[in-house]
C-alpha positions in Angstrom: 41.9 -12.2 -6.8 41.4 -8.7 -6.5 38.7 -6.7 -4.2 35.7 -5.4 -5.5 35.0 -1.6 -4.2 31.7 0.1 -5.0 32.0 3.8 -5.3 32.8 5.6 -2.0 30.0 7.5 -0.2 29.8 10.2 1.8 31.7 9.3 5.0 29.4 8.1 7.7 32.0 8.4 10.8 34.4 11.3 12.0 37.5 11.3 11.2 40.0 9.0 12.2 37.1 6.8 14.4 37.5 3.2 13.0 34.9 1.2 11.2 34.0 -1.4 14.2 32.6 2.5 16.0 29.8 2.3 13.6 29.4 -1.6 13.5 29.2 -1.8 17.4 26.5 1.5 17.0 24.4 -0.6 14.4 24.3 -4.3 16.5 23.7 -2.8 20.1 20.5 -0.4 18.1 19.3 -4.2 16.5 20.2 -5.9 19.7 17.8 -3.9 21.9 15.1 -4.0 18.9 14.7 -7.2 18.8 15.2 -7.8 22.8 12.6 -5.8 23.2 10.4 -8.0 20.9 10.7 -10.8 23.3 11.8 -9.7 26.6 8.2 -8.6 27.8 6.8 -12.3 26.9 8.3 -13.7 29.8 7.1 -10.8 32.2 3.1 -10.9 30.9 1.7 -12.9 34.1 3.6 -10.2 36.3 2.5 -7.1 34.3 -1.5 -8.7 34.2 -1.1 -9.1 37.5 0.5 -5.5 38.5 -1.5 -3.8 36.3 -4.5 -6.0 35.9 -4.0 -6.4 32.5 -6.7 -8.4 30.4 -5.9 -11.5 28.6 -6.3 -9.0 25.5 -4.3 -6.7 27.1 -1.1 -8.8 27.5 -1.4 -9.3 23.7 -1.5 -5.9 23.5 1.6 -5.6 24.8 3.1 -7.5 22.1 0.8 -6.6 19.3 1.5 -2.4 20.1 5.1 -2.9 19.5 5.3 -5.2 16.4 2.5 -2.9 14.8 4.0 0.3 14.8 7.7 -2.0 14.3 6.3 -3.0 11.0 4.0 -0.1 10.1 6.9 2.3 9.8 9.9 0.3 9.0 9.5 1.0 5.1 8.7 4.7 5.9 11.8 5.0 8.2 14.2 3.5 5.6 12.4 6.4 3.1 13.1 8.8 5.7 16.8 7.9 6.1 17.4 8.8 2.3 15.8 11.9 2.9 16.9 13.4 6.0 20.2 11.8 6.9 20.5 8.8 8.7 22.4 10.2 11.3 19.0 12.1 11.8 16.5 9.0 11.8 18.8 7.0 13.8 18.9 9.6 17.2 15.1 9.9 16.7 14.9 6.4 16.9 17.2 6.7 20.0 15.6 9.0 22.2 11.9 7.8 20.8 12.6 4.4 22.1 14.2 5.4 25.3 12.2 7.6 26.7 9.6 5.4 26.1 11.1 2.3 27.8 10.8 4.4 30.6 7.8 5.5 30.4 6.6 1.9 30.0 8.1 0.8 33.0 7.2 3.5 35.2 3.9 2.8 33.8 0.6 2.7 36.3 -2.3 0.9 34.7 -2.3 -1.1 31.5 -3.3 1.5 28.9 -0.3 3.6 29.9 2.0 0.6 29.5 0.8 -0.3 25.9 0.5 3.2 24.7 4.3 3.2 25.5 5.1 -0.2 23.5 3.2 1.0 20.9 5.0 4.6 20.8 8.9 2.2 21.2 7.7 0.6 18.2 7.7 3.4 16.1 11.5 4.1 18.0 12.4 0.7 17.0 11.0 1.1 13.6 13.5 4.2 12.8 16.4 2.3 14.6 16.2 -1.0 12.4 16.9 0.1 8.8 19.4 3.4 10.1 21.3 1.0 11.8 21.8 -1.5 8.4 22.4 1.5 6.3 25.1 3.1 8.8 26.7 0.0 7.8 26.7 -0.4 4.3 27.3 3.3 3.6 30.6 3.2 5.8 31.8 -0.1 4.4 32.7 0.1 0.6 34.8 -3.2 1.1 32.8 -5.7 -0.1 34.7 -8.2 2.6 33.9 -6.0 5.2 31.1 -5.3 4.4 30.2 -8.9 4.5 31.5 -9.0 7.8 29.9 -6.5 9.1 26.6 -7.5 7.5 27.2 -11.3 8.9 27.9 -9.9 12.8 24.6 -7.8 12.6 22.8 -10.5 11.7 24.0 -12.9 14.1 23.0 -9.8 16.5 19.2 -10.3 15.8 19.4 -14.1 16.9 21.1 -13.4 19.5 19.2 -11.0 21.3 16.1 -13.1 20.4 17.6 -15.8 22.7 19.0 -13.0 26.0 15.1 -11.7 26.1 13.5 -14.7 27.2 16.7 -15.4 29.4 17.0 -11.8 30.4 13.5 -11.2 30.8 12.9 -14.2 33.1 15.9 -12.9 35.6 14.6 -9.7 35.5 11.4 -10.1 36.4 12.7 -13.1 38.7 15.1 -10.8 40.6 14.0 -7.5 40.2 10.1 -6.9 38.5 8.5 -6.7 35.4 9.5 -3.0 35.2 13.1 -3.6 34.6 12.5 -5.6 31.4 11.9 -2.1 29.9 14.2 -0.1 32.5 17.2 -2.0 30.9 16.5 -0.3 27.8 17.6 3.4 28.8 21.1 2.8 29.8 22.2 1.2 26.3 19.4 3.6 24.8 21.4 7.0 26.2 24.2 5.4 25.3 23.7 5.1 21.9 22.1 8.6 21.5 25.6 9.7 22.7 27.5 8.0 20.3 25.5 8.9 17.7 26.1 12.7 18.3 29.9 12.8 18.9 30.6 10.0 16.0 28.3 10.3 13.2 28.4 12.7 10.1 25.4 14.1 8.8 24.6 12.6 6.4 22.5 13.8 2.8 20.2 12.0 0.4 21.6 12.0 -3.0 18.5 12.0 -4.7 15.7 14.0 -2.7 12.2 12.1 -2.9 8.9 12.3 -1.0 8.2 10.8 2.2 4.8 8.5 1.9 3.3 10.1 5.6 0.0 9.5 4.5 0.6 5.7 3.2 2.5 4.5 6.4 0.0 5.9 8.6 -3.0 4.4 6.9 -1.0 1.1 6.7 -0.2 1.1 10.6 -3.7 2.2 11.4 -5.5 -0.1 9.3 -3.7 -3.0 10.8 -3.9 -1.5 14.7 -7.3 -1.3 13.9 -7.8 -4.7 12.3 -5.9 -5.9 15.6 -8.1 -3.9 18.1 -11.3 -5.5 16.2 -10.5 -8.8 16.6 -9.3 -8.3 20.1 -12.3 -7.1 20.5 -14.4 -10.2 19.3 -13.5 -12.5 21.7 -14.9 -10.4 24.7 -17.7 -8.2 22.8 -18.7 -10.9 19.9 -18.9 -10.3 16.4 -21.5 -8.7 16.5 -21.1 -5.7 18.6 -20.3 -2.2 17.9 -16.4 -2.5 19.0 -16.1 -5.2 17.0 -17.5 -4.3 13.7 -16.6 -0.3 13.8 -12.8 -1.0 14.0 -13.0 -3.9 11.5 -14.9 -1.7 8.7 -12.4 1.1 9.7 -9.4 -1.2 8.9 -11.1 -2.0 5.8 -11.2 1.2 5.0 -7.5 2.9 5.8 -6.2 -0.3 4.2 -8.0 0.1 1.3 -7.2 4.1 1.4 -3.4 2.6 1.7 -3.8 0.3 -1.5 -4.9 3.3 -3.3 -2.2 5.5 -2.1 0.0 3.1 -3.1 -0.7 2.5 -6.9 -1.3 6.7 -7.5 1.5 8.2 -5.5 4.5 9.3 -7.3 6.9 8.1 -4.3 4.9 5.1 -2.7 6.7 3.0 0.1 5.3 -0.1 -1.9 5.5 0.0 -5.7 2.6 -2.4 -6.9 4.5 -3.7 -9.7 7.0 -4.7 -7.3 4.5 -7.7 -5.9 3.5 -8.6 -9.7 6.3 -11.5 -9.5 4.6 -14.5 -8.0 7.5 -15.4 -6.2 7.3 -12.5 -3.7 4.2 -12.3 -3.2 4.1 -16.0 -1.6 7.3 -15.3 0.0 5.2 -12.4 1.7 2.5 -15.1 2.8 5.0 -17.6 4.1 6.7 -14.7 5.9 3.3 -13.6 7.6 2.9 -17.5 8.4 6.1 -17.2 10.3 5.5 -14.1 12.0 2.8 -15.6 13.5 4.0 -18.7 15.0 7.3 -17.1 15.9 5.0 -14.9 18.0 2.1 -17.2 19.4 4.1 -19.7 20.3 6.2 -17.1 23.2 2.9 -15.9 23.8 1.7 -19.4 25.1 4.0 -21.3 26.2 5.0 -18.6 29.0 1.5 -17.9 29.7 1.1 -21.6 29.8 4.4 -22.4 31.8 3.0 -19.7 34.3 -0.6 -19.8 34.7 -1.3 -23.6 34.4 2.3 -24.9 35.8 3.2 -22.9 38.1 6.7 -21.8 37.2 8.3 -18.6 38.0 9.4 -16.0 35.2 13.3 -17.4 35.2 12.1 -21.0 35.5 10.3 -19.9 32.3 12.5 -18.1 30.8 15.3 -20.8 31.5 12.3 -23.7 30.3 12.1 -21.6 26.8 16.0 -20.9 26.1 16.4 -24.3 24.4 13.7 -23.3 21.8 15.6 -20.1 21.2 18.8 -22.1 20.8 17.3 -24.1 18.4 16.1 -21.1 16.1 20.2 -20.3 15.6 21.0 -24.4 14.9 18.4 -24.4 12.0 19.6 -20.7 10.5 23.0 -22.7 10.4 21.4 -25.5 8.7 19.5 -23.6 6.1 22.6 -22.0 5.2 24.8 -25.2 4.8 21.4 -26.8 2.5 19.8 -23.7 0.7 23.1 -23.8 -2.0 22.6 -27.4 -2.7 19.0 -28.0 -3.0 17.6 -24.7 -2.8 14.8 -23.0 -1.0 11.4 -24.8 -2.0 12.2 -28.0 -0.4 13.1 -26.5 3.0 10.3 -24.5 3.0 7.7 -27.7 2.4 10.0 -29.8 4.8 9.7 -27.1 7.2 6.6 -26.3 7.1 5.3 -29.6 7.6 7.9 -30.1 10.4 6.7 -27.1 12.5 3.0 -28.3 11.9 3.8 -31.2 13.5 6.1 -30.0 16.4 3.1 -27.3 17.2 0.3 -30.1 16.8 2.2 -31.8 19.5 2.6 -28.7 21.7 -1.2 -28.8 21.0 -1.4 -32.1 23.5 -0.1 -30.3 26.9 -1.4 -31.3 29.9 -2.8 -29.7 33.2 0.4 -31.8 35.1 4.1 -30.9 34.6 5.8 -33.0 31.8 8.4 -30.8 30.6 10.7 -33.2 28.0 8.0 -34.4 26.3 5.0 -31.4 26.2 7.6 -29.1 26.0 11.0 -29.3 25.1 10.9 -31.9 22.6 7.5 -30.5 20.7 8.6 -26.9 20.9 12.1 -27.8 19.6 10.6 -30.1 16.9 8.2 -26.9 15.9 11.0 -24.4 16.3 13.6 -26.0 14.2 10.6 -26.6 11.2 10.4 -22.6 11.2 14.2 -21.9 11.8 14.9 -23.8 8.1 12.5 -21.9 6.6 13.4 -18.3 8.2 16.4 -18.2 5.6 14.6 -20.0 2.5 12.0 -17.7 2.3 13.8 -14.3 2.6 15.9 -15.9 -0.7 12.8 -16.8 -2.3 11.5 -13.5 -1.6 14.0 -11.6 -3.2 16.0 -13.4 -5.4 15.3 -12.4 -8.9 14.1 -8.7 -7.9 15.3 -5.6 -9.5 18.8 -4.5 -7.8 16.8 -1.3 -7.0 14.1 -3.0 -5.5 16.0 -5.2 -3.7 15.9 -2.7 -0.1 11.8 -2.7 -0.8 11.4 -6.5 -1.2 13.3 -7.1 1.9 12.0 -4.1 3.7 8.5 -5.6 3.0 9.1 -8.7 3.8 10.1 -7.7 7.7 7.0 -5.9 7.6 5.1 -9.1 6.9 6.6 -11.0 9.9 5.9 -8.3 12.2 2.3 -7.7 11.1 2.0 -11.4 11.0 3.3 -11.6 14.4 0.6 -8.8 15.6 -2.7 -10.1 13.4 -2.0 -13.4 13.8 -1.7 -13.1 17.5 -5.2 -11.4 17.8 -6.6 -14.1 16.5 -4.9 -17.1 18.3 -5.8 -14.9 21.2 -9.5 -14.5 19.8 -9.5 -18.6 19.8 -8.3 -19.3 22.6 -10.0 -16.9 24.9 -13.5 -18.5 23.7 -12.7 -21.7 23.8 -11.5 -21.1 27.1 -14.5 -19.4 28.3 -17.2 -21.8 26.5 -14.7 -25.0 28.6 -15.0 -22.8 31.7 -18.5 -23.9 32.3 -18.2 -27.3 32.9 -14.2 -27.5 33.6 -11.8 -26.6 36.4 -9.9 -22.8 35.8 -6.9 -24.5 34.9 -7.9 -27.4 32.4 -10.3 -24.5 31.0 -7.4 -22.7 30.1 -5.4 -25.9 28.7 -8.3 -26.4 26.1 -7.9 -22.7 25.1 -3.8 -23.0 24.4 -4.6 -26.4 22.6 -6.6 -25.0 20.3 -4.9 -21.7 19.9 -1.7 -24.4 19.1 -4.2 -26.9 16.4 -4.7 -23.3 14.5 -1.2 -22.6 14.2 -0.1 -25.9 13.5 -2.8 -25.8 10.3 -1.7 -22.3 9.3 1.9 -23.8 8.9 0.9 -27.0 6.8 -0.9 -24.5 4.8 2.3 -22.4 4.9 4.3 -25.5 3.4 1.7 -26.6 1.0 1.8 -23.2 -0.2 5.4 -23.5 -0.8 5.0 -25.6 -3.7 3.9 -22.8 -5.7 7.0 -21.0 -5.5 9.8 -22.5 -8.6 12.6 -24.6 -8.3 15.6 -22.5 -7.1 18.7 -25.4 -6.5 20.3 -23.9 -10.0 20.8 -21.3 -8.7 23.6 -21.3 -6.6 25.3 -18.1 -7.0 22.5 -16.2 -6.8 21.6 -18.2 -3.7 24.8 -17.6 -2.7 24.8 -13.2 -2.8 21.5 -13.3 -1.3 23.4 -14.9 1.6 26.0 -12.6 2.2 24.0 -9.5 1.7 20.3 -8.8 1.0 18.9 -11.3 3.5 20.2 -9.4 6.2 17.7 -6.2 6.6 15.1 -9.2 7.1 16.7 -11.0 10.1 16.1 -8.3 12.7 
């Protein structure tokens, strides 16, 4: 059988460099993207307590970066076509670098989140460059594959060296050095990228939508600030209700953006199919819990039981492990049965495994309030991390298919942000109104467990909601492509 080729690009590399230059530049830019995601959750009770951080401000922390992480992403794959990704991809070097540094040299809490939210926007311009530095050197469809497949399986594993990595770090070292590790590979790949990479040209020159990723980011910071905000201020107060009516506003400003400008980063017709539009909910779903349940557990691990970062970081690893077990899973079952039945099955599974995170105790009882429920919850949103990228953009327009994707990372990382707020929101007042009659410690218990009973409704909802999406199990090869190529701008 002979080898497809797709027309030959523009070369990407310098002359006689081989391909694995450009694939080792790509994976190391998505390995410290999505380190950088969940390295800092193990590290929060250290930083709150350096810094003084709020309970507000740790989710800050996280929040900041997976804003401006999603805000942008669509702009910076827009700005890649139009300015060379060679271009894009050093801004989103040095951006991100220098502020990892900044971050950890950091001195008070507003210092440190301005800097995540700042390496978001880095992190944002390093995630598409770094897929399209692949595809445009590759026109071997097998390599390409290959390539594709190895910076994928990049993104899950960096997911699972953060909470590793950031519990030694912070173990052996301080909180400071979960963002300190970032400049070494950070120079490194600024380096590379000069003395390797050709500039490169957009074939077809079209204009960048400023104005529509900065009201997008903005409204959604803003949405996130405002409900931040709620669970100190109430609902009622001035820093509550000014950012909320402002989010309204940009996001509204964004919509309209959107359907009159010539060059949008969202074409409206492109969320007409019902399809991807729920596979845009389900995605948000999963941002969150893939978000709030870090968030918790090492605040809870922590604060209520005591354990140090690495013991924390170490207690987490086997949910990480777990995420990689299911992707293999959904890959072996998506073919044969397609995606709707493993997004209900694993919908209802996480909402169960989180519903029995939601019974932890004050005392330590790791196999059972731990391991077993966050494993049972994990693996429910693992199956459906793969089922609902093919849902999403399986039957979309070949030209469309970068947007659909692109959008659909944006969903998990807003999800991850908004969702956060909220669960934080909950858990904060719950905590406070249990305070008053309740010990520090089972006051903060009753916060978690409800912050957990949300999350585990939102993903029954999530898997209920999956029923609206249309039988897929025909479609094999289809199922198949998406597989080996499109799904793989969404895994970061």
């Amino acid at each position: 059988m002979s080898e497809t080729r797709v027309a030959s690009p523009p070369p990407v590399l310098r002359p006689n460099l081989p391909l694995g230059v450009v694939v080792a530049m790509s994976c190391l830019a998505l390995f410290m993207v999505v380190l950088d995601s969940t390295i800092v959750t193990v590290a929060l009770p250290d930083m709150k307590t350096g810094l003084s951080l709020s309970t507000d401000g740790q989710q800050w922390v996280v929040s900041g970066y997976l804003i401006t992480l999603g805000g942008f992403l669509l702009l910076a794959a827009r700005a890649g076509d139009l300015f060379g990704h060679k271009r894009v991809f050093l801004f989103g070097a040095v951006v991100f670098t220098v502020t990892s540094l900044i971050g950890g040299l950091a001195s008070d809490g507003p210092v440190l989140i301005a800097a995540r939210i700042a390496q978001g926007a880095g992190a944002s311009a390093l995630t598409p460059t770094s897929l399209s530095l692949i595809t445009a050197s590759h026109t071997d469809e097998r390599e390409r594959g290959r390539a594709l497949a190895l910076w994928s399986m990049m993104g899950g594993i960096a997911g699972l060296a953060g909470v590793v990595l950031g519990g030694v770090l912070t173990a052996e070292l301080s909180w400071r050095w979960v963002l300190f590790v970032n400049v070494p590979p950070g120079i490194a790949l600024f380096v590379a990228a000069v003395l390797f990479l050709l500039p490169t040209a957009a074939k077809e020159r079209v204009r960048l939508d400023l104005p529509g990723a900065l009201c997008v980011t903005l409204g959604i910071g803003a949405l996130t600030y405002g409900l931040s905000e709620a669970s100190s201020e109430g609902w009622g107060s001035a820093n509550t209700l000014v950012p909320l009516s402002a989010a309204a506003v940009l996001i509204a400003a964004f919509l309209v953006a959107e359907a009159k400008g010539s060059s949008p980063l969202i074409p409206l017709d492109l969320l007409r199919p019902r399809t991807l539009r729920v596979a845009n909910v389900l995605m948000f779903c999963l941002g969150v819990t893939l978000t709030a349940l870090m968030f918790f557990m090492s605040l809870y691990c922590q604060q209520v039981l005591g354990y140090s970062a690495l013991r924390t970081g170490m207690a987490m690893l086997p949910v990480t492990v777990i995420f990689i077990v299911g992707a293999i899973v959904a890959r072996q079952l998506v073919p044969k049965v397609g995606p709707r039945p493993l997004l209900v099955a694993g919908g209802l599974i996480a909402a169960g495994g989180i519903a029995w995170v939601a019974t932890i105790p004050t005392h330590k009882a790791y196999v059972t309030h731990i391991l077993l429920p966050n494993l049972t919850g994990g693996f429910g949103v693992s199956i459906m991390l793969l089922a609902v990228t093919i849902s999403g953009t399986a039957g979309v327009d070949p030209r469309n298919a970068g947007a659909a994707s692109g959008l659909l990372n944006t969903s998990r990382q807003i999800g991850g942000a908004v969702g956060l707020a909220v669960l934080v929101n909950i858990a904060s007042r719950v905590t406070s109104h249990a305070s008053h009659d309740k010990g520090r410690l089972d006051a903060l218990v009753q916060g978690y467990r409800a912050a957990f009973l949300v999350n585990a409704g939102l993903m029954l909802l999530a898997g209920l909601a999956a029923l609206a999406l249309p039988a897929m199990a025909s479609a094999e090869r289809e199922t198949q492509e998406s597989l080996d190529g499109r799904t793989a701008s969404t895994r970061a």
